[in-house]
Phi, psi and omega in degrees: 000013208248115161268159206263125173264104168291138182277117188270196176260353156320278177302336161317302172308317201282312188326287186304321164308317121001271213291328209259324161266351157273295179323321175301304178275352168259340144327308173302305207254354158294301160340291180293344177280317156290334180276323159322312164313314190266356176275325200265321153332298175316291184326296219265006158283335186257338130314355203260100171005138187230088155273143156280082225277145145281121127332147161214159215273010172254345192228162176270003171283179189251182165219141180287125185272117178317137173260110202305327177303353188231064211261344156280015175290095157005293224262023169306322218271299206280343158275002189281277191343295196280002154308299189275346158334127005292343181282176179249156175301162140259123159242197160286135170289124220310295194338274181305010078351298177303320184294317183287344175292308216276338186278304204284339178301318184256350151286338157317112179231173172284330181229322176231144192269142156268075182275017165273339166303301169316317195277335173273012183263324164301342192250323155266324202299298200253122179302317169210189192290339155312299183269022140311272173348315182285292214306347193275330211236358137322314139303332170267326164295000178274299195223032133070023143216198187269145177286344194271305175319292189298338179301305181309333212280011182203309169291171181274176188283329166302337182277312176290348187281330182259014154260027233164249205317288202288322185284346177270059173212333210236017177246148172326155206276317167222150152237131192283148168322000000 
């Protein structure tokens, strides 16, 4: 009494099809889980301080030179300070640090972004590479997160390069007190 079940050529086809669509997505997101891997290694090889020692010509220690170039670096602002030591820095002051994170924050929208907010707060709001800083670290005590990643999470790489990118290269590296 035991029947046999037959395969048409049919049931062949969805079987292969199936598989060949499972097989696809998990490819997709294995792929995409590496490639996530391999961005986020880059990052944080391209964040990682590049100092240089300087001699100085007043003391026989050496001093580390800050990396100008990473001016959304957390720890920029504290490596600016023991540049120019004894004197200080200008920064923003947390209010205004907070307002402008709170700016780049509601630009963000679901279907249309406000980069003209952005570019005018890189291109006027801020004097130099320092209150970038603040503005950097202002932003992860609001929202725990990085400012330059989230700048990324929306703009195109053209936007950011001509809201972002070119106007913080062309701002002062500090300004002394």
């Amino acid at each position: 009494m035991d029947k046999e079940i037959e395969i048409t050529p049919t049931t062949w086809w969805i079987i292969g099809g199936a598989s060949v669509a499972v097989l696809g997505i998990g490819g997709y997101l294995w792929f995409n889980k590496y490639q996530k891997n391999k961005a986020q290694e880059k990052r944080m090889v391209s964040r990682t301080p590049n100092f240089s020692k300087e001699s100085s010509s007043e003391a026989s220690s050496t001093r580390q030179v800050p990396n100008w170039e990473n001016p959304f670096d957390m720890g920029y602002l504290d490596d600016v300070a023991k540049w120019v030591a004894p004197k200080s820095i200008e920064i923003i002051d947390a209010t205004k640090a907070e307002e402008l994170a709170k700016k780049l924050k509601q630009s963000k929208g679901v279907f249309n972004d406000e980069e003209e907010e952005v570019a005018l707060i890189f291109k006027k709001e801020l004097k130099d590479k320092a209150q970038v800083a603040s503005l950097s670290k202002a932003f992860w005590k609001l929202y725990k997160k990085d400012l330059w990643e989230y700048l990324n999470s929306f703009l195109s790489k053209k936007e950011l390069h001509s809201y972002v990118t070119m106007p913080v290269k062309r701002l002062p590296n500090y300004t002394i007190k």
